[in-house]
C-alpha positions in Angstrom: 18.8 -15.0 28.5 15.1 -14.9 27.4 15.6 -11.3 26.5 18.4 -11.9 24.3 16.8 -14.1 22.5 13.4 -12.1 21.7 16.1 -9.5 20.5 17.4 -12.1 18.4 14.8 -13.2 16.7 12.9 -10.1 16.7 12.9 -8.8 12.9 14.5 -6.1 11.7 12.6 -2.6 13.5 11.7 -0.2 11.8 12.0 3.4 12.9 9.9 4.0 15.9 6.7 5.9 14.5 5.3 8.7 16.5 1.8 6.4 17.2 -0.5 9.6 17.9 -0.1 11.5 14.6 0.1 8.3 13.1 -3.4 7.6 14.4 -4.9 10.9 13.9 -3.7 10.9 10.3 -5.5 7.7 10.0 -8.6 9.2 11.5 -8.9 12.2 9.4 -8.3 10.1 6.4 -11.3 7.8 6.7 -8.7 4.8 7.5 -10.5 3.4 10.4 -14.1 3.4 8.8 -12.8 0.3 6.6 -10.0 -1.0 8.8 -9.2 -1.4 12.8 -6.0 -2.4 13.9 -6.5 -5.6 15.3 -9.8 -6.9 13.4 -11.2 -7.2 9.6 -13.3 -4.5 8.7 -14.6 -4.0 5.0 -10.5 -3.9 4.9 -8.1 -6.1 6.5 -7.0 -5.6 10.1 -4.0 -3.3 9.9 -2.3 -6.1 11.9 -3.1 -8.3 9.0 -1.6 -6.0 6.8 1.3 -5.5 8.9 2.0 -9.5 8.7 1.8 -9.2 4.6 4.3 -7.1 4.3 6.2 -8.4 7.1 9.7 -10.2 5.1 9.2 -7.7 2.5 12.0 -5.5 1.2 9.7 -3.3 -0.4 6.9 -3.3 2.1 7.6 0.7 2.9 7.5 1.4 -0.9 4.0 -0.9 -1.7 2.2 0.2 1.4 2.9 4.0 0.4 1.7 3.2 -2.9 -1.5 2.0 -1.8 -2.4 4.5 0.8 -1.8 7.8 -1.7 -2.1 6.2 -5.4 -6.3 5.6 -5.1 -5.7 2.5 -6.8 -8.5 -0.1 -7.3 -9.4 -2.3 -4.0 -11.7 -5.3 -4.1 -14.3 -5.8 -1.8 -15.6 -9.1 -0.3 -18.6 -9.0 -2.2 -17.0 -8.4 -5.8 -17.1 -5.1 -6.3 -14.7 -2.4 -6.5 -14.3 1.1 -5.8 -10.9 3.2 -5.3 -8.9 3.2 -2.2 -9.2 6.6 -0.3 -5.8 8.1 -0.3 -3.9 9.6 3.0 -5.3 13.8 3.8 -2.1 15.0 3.7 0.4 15.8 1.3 3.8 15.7 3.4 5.8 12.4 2.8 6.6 13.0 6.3 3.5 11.9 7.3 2.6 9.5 5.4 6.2 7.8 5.9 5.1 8.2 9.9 1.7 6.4 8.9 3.3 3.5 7.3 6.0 3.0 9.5 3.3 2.6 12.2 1.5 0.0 10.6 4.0 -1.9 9.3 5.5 -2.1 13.4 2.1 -3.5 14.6 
C-alpha cells in the first residue's frame, strides 16, 4: 500500500536521464565549479534548482535557456558576470543535462 501511494503522489517523471553523460557534460562545462548537487556553491545547489522549477510547465524550456543563452547571473555579493553556457552543441545533450537536474 505504501508503495502505491509514493507512486501517487510522486510528480509527474520526467524521462529517465542517462546520469553519467549528464555529469560529465556538467564537468567539462565548468558546472560544478559554481554549483554541487546537493549544496550552495557561488550557484544554487542543483537540488535547489531542481525544487524551483519543480510545478513548472515550462521548467525544461527556462532551464535550457539558462544553461546555453550566457545570460546575466547575480552573484551574492552584487555583482554580475554571464552564465557559462553548456560545451556542447547537440540539443541532445543538453536535453539529457536538464532532464537530470530537473529529476534530482
Amino acid at each position: 500500500m505504501a508503495l502505491w501511494l509514493s507512486v501517487l503522489t510522486r510528480p509527474a517523471v520526467l524521462p529517465a536521464a542517462d546520469v553519467v553523460r549528464a555529469q560529465d557534460l556538467a564537468k567539462d562545462s565548468g558546472c560544478f565549479k559554481c554549483h554541487a548537487v546537493d549544496k550552495k556553491k557561488d550557484g544554487p545547489a542543483l537540488r535547489d534548482t531542481a525544487a524551483k522549477y519543480r510545478d513548472d510547465p515550462q521548467a525544461e524550456a527556462k532551464l535550457t535557456y539558462h544553461v546555453t543563452s550566457g545570460e546575466k547571473v547575480k552573484f551574492d555579493d552584487g555583482h554580475e558576470e554571464a552564465h557559462k553556457k553548456v560545451k556542447t552543441k547537440d540539443p541532445n545533450e543538453t536535453r539529457n543535462l536538464v532532464q537530470w537536474i530537473l529529476a534530482l
